[in-house]
MDAnalysis code that builds the backbone (N, CA, C; Angstrom):
import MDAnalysis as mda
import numpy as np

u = mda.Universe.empty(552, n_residues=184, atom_resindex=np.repeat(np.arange(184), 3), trajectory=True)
u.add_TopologyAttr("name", ["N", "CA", "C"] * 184)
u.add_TopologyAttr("resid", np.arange(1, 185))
u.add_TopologyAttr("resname", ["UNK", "UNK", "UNK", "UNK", "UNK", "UNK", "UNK", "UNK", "UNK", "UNK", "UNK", "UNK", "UNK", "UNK", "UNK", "UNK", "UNK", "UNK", "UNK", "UNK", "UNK", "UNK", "UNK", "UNK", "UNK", "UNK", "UNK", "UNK", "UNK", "UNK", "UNK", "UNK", "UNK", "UNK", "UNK", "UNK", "UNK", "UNK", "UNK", "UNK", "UNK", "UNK", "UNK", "UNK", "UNK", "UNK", "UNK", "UNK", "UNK", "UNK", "UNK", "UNK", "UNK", "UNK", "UNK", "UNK", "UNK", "UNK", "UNK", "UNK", "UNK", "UNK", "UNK", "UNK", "UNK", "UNK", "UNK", "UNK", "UNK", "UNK", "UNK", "UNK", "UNK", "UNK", "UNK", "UNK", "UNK", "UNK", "UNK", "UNK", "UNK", "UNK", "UNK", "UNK", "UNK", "UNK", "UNK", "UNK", "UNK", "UNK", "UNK", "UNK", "UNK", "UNK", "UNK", "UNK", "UNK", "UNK", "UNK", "UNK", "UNK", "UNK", "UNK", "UNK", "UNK", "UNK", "UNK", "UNK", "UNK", "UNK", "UNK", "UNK", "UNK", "UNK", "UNK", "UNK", "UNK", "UNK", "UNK", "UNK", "UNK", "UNK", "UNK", "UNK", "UNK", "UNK", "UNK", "UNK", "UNK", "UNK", "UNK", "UNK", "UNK", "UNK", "UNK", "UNK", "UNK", "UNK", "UNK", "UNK", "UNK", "UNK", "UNK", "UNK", "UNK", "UNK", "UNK", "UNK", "UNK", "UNK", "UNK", "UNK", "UNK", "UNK", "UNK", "UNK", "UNK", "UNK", "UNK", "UNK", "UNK", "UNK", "UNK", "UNK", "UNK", "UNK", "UNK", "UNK", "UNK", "UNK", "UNK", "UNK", "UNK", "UNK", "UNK", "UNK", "UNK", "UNK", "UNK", "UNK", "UNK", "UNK", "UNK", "UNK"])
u.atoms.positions = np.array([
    [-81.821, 277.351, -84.422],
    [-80.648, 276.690, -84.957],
    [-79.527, 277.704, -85.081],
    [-78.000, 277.434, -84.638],
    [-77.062, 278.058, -84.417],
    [-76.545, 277.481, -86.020],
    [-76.948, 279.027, -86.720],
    [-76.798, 278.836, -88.494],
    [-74.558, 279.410, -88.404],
    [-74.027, 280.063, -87.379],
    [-72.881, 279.677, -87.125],
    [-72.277, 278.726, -87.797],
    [-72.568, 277.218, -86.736],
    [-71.601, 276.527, -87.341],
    [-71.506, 276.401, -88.787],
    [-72.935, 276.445, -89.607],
    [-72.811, 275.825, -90.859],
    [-71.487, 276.976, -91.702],
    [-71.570, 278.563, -91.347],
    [-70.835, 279.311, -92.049],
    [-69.490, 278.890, -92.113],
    [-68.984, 278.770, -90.812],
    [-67.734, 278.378, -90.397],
    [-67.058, 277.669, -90.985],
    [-67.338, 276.551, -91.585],
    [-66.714, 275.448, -92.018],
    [-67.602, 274.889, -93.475],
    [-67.851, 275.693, -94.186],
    [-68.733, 275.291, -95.358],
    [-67.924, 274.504, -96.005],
    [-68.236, 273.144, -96.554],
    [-67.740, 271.838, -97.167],
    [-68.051, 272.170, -98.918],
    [-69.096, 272.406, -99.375],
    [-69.800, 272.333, -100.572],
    [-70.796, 273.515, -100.719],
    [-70.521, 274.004, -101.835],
    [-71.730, 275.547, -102.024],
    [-71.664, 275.034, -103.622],
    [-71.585, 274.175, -104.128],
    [-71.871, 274.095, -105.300],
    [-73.489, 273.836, -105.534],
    [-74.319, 273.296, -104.944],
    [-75.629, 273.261, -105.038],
    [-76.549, 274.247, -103.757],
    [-77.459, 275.050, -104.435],
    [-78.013, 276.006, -103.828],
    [-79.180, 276.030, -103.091],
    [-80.249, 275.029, -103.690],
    [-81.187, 274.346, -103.451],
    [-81.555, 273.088, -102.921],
    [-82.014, 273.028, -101.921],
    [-82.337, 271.512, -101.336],
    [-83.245, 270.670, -102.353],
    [-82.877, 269.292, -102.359],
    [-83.789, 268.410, -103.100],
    [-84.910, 268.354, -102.747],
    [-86.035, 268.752, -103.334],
    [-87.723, 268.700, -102.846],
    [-87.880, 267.200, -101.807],
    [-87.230, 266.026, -102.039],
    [-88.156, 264.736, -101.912],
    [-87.469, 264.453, -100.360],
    [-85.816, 265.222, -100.292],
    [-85.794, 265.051, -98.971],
    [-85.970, 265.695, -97.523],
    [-86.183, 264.529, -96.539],
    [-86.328, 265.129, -95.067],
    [-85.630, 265.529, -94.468],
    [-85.803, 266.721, -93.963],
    [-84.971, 267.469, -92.631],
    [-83.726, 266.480, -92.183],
    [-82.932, 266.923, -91.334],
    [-82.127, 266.608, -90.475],
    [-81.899, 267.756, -89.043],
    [-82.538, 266.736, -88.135],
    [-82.859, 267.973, -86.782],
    [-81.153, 268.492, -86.575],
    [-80.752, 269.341, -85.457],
    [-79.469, 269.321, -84.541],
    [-80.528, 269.731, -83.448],
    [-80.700, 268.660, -82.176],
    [-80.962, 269.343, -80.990],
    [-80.036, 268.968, -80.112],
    [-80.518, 269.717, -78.990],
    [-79.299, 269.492, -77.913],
    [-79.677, 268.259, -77.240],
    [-78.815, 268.328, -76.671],
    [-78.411, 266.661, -75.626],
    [-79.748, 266.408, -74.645],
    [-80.538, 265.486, -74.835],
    [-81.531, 265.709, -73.472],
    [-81.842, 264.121, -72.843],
    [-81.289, 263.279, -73.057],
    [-81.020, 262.452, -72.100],
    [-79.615, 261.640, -71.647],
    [-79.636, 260.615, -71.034],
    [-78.430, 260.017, -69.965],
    [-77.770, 259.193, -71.764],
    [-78.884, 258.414, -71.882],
    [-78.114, 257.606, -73.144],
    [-77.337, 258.555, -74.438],
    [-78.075, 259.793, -74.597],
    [-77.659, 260.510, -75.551],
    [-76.061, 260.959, -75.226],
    [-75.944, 261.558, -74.082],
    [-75.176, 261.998, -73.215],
    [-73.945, 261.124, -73.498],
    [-74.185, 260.095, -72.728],
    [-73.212, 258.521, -73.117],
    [-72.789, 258.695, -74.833],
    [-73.340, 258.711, -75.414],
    [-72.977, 258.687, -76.788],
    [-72.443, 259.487, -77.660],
    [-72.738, 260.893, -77.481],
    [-71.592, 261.628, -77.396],
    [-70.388, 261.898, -76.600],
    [-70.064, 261.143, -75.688],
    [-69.093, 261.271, -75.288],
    [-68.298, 260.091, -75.688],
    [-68.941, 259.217, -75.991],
    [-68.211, 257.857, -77.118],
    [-67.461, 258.532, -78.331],
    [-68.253, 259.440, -78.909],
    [-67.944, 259.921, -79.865],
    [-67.143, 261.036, -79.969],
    [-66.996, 261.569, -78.781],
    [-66.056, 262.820, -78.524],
    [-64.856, 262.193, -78.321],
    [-64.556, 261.051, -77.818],
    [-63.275, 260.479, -76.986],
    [-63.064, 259.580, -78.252],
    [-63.895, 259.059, -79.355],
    [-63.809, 258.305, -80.144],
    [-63.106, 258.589, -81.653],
    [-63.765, 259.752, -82.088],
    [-63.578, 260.973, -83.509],
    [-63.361, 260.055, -84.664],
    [-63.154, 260.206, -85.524],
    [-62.717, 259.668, -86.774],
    [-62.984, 259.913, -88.261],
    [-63.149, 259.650, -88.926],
    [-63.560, 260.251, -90.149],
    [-64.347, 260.273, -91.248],
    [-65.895, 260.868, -91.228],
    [-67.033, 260.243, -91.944],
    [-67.006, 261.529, -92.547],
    [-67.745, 260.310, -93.881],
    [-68.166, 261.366, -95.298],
    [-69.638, 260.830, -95.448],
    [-70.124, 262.228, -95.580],
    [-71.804, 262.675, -95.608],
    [-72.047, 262.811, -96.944],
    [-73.001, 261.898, -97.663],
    [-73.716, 261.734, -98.527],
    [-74.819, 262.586, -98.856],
    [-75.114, 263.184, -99.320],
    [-76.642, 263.405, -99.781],
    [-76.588, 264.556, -100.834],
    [-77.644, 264.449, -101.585],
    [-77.416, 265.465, -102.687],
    [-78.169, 266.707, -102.269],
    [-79.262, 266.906, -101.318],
    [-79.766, 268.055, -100.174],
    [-78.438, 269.016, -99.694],
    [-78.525, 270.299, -100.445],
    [-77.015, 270.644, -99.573],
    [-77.415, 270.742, -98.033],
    [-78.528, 271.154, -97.892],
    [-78.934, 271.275, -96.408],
    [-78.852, 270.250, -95.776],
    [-79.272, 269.379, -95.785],
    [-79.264, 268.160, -95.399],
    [-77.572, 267.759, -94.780],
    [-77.002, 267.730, -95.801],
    [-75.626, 267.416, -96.076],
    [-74.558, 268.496, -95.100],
    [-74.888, 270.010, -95.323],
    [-74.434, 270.699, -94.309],
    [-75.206, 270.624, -92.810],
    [-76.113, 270.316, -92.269],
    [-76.514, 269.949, -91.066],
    [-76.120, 268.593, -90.531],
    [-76.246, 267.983, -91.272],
    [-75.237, 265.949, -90.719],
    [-74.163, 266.436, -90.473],
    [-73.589, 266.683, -91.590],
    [-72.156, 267.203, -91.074],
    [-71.679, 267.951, -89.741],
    [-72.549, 269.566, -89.587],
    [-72.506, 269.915, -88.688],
    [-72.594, 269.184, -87.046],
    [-73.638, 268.330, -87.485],
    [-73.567, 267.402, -86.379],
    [-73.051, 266.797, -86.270],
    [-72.279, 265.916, -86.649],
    [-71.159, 265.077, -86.453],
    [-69.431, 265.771, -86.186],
    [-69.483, 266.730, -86.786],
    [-68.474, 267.976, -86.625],
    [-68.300, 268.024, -84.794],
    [-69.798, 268.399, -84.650],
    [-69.854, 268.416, -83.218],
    [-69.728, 268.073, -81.943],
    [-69.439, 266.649, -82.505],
    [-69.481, 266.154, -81.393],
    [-68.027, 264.825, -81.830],
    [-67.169, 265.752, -82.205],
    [-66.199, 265.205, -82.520],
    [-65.695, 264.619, -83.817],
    [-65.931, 264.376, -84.944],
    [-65.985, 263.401, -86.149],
    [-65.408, 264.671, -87.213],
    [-64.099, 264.071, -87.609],
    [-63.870, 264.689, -88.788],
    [-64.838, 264.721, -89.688],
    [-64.924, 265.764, -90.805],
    [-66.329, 265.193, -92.082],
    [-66.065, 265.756, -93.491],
    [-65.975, 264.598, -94.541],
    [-66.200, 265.403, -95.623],
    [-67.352, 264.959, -95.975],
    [-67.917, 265.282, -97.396],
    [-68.993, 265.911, -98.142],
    [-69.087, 265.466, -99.332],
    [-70.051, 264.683, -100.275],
    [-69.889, 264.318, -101.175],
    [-71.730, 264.309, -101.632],
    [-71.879, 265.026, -102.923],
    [-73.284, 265.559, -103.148],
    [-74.208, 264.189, -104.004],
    [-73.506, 263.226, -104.283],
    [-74.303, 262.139, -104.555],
    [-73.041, 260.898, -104.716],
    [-74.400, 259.829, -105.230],
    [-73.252, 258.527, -105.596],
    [-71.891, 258.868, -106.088],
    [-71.505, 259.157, -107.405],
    [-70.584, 258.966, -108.071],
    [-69.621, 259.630, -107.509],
    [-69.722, 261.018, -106.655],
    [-68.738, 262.099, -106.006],
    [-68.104, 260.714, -104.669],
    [-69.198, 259.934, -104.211],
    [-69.393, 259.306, -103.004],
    [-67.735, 257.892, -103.132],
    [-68.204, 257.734, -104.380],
    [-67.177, 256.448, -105.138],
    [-66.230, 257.138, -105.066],
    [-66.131, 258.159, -105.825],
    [-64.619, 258.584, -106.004],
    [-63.786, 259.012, -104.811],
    [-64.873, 259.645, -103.560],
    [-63.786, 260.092, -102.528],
    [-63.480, 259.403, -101.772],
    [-64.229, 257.957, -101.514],
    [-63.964, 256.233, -100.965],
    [-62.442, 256.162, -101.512],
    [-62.626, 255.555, -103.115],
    [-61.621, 255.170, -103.636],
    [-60.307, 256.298, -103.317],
    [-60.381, 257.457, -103.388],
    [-59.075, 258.396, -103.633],
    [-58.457, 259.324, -102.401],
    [-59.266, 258.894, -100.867],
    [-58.800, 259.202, -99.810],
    [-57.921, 258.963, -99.391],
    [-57.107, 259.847, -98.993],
    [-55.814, 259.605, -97.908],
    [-55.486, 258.808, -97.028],
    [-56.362, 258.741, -96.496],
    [-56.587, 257.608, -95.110],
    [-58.215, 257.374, -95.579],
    [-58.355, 255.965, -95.689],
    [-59.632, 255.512, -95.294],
    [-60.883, 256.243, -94.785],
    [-61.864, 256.483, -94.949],
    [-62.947, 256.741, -93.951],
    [-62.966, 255.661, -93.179],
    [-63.868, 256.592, -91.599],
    [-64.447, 255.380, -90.237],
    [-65.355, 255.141, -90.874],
    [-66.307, 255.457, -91.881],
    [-67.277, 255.497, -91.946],
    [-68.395, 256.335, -92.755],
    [-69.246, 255.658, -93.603],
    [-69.817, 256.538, -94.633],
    [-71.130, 256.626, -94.493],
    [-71.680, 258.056, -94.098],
    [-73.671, 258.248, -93.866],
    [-74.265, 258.268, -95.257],
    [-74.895, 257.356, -95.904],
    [-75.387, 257.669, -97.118],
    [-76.370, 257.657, -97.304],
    [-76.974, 258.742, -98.131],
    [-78.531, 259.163, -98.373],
    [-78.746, 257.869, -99.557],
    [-80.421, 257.832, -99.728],
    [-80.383, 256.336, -100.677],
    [-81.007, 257.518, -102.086],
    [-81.991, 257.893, -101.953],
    [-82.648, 258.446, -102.944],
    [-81.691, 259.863, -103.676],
    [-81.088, 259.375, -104.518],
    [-80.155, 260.446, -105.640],
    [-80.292, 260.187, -106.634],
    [-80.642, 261.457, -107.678],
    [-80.185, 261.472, -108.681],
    [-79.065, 260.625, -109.279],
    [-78.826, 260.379, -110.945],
    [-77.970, 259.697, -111.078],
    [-77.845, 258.154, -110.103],
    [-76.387, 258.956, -109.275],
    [-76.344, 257.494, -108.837],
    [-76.650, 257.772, -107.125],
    [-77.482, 256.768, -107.213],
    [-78.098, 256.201, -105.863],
    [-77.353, 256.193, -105.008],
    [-78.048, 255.971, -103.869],
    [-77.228, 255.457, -102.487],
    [-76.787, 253.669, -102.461],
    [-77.790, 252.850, -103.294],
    [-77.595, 251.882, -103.372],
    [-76.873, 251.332, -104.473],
    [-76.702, 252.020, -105.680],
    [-75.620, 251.997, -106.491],
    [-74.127, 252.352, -106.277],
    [-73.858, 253.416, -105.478],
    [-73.084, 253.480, -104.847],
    [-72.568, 252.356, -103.546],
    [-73.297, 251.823, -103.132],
    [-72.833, 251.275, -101.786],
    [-71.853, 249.649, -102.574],
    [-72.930, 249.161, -103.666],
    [-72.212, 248.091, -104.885],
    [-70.964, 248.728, -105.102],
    [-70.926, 249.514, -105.845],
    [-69.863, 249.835, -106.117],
    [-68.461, 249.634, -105.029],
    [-68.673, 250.386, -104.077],
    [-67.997, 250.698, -102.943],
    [-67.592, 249.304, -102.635],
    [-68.626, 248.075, -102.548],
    [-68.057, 246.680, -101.610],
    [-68.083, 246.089, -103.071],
    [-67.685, 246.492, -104.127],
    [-66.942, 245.658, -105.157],
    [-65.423, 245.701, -105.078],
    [-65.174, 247.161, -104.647],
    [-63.789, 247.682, -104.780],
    [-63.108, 246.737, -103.751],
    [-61.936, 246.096, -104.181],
    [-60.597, 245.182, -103.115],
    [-60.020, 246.244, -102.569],
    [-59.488, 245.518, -100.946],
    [-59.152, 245.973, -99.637],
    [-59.823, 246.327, -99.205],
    [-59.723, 247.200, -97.949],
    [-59.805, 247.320, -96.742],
    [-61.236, 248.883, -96.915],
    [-60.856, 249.259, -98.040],
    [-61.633, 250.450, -98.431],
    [-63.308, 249.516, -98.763],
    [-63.146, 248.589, -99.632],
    [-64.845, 247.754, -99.776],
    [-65.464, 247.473, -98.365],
    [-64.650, 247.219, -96.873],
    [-65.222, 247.230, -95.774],
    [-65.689, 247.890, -94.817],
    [-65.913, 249.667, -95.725],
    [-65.959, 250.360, -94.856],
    [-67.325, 250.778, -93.937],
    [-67.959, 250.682, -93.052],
    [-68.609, 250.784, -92.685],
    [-69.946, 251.958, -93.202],
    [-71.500, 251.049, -94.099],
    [-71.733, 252.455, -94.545],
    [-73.517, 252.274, -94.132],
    [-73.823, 253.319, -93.378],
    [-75.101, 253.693, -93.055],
    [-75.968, 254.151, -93.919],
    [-76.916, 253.513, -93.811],
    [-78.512, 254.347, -94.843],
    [-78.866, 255.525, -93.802],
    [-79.131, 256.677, -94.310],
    [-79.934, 257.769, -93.893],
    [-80.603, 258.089, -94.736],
    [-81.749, 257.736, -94.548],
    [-82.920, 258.081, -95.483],
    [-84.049, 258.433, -95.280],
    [-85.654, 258.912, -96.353],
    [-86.700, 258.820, -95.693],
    [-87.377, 257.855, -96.203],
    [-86.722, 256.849, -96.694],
    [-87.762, 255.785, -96.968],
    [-87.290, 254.998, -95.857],
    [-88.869, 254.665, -95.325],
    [-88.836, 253.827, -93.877],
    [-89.946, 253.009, -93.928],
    [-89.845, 252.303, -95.093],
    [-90.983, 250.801, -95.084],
    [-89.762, 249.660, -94.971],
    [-90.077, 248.146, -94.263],
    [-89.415, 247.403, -94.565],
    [-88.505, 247.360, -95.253],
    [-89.081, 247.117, -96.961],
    [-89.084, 246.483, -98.010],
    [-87.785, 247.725, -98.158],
    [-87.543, 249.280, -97.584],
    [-86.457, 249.873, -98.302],
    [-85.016, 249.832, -97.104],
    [-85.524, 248.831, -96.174],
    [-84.108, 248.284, -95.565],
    [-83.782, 247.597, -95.867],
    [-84.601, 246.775, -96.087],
    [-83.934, 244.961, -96.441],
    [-83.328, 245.513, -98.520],
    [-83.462, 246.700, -98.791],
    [-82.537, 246.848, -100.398],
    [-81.594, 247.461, -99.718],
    [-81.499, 248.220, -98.686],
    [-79.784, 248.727, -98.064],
    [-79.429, 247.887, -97.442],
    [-79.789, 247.149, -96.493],
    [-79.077, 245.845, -96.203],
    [-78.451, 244.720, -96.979],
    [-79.495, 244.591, -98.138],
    [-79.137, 243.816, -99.153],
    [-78.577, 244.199, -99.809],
    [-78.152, 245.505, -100.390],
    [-76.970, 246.060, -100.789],
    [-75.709, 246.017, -100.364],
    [-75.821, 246.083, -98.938],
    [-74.358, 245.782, -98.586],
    [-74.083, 247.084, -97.145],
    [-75.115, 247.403, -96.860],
    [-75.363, 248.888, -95.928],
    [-75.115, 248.054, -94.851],
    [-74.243, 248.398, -94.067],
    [-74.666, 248.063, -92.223],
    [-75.405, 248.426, -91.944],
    [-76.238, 249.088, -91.696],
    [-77.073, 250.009, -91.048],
    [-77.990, 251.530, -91.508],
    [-79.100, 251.372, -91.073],
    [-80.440, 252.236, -91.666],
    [-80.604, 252.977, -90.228],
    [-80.877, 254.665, -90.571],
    [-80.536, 255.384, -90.020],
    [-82.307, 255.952, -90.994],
    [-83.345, 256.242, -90.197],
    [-84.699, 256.620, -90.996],
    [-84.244, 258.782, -90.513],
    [-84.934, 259.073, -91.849],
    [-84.656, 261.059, -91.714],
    [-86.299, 261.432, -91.377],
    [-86.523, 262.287, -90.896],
    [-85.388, 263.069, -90.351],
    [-84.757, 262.547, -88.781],
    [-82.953, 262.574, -89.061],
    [-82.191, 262.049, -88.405],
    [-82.120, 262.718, -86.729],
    [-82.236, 262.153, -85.987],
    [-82.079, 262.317, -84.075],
    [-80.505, 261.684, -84.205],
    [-79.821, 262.288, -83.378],
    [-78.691, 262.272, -83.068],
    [-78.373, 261.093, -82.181],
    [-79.357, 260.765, -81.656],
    [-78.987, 259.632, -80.620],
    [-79.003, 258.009, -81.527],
    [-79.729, 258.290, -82.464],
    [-79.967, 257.412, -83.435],
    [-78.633, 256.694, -84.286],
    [-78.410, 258.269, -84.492],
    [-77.031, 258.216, -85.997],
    [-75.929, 257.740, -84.762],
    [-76.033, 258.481, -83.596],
    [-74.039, 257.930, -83.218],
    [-74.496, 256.379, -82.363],
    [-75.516, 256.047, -81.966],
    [-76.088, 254.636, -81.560],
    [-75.488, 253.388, -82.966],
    [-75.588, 254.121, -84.274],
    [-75.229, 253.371, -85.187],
    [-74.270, 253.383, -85.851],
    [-73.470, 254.334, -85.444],
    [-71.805, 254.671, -85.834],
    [-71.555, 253.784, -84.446],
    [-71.935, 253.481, -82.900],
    [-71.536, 253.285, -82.584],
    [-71.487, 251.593, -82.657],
    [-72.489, 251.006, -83.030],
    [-72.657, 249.812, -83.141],
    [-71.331, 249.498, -84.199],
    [-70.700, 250.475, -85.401],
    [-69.969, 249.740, -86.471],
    [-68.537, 249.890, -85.833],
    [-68.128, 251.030, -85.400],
    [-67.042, 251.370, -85.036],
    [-66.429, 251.300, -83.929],
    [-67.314, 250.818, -83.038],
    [-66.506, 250.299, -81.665],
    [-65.644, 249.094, -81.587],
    [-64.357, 248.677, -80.424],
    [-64.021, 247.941, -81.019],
    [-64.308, 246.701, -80.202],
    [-63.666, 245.876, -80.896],
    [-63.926, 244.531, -80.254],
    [-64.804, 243.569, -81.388],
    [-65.511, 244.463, -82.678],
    [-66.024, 243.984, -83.537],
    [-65.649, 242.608, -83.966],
    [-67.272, 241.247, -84.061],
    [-66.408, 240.285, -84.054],
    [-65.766, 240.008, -85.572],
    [-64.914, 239.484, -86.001],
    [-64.087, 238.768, -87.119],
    [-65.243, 238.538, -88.021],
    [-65.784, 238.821, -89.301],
    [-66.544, 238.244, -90.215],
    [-67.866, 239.432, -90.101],
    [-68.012, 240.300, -89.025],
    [-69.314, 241.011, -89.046],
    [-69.279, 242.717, -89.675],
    [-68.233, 242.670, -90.738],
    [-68.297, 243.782, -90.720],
    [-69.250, 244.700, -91.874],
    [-69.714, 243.648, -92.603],
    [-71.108, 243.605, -93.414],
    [-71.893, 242.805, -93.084],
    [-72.955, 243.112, -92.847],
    [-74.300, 242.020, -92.783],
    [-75.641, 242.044, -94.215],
    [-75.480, 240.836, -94.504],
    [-76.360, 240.976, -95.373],
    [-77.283, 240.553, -95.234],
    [-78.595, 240.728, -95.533],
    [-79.787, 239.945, -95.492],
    [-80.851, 239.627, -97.033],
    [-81.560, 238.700, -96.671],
    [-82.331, 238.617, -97.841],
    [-83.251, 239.592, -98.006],
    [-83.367, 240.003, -99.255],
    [-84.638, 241.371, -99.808],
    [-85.605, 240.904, -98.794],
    [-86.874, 241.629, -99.018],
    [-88.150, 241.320, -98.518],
    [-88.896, 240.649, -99.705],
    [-90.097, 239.985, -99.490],
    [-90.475, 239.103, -100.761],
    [-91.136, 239.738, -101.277],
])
């Protein structure tokens, strides 16, 4: 791992220690045609996502990767940091990667929050990255209000496959949350 980029552009050094409960986040290089395709969606595409997770590692490697392959990025170390930089941004985020399992406030407390808030900011497009990968913990980010579940540790072809599904355009009128029912 080219520990480089992370120096370069450090977002957050306020937490020193990774959270025990979470999973890795790979960076490998490009190794097929579809991957290929998708970063270059995303290179020609860019825009502006804020990385969730209370893992600084975690949080500085997403980033890095998305850095990479074009995507502005800020940084926000759990829920409540997550609310406030939604609500108090300059321009909108494209788009928000959010870890579910945090301290305090959740990924799924946060995401309520976020699609309570009026305008254009409650629609913003926001991904689960997580390691809970049973059913039962998509259908609570879906049912929260998540577009999209992103299982850790995160493959790159995965995460911009699902930035690319929210942010491309042509999106139809009415789909820009999907909700579904819990699991029973």
């Amino acid at each position: 791992m080219n520990h480089n980029i992370l120096h370069r552009q450090p977002q957050d050094t306020r937490h020193i220690e990774p959270a025990p409960h979470s999973a890795p986040v790979s960076l490998t290089a490009s190794s097929s045609p579809t991957e290929d395709r998708l970063i270059a969606w995303a290179m020609a595409r860019g825009g502006r996502l804020l990385v969730v997770d209370d893992s600084p590692t975690n949080r500085l490697l997403t980033a890095a990767l998305m850095r990479k392959v074009g995507f502005t990025v800020d940084t926000a170390d759990g829920g409540a940091e997550a609310i406030a930089s939604v609500t108090m941004a300059e321009t909108p985020y494209d788009a928000v990667l959010m870890d579910v399992a945090m301290p305090d406030v959740d990924g799924i407390a946060a995401t309520l929050a976020i699609r309570a808030m009026t305008g254009p900011r409650a629609m913003v497009p926001i991904i689960a990255v997580t390691a809970h990968g049973f059913a039962e913990d998509r259908d609570r980010c879906v049912f929260a209000g998540m577009n999209d579940y992103v299982p850790k540790p995160v493959r790159r072809p995965e995460l911009l496959a699902a930035l690319k599904r929210w942010l491309e355009p042509g999106m139809p009128e009415g789909e820009t949350v999907r909700r579904t029912s819990p699991a029973p």
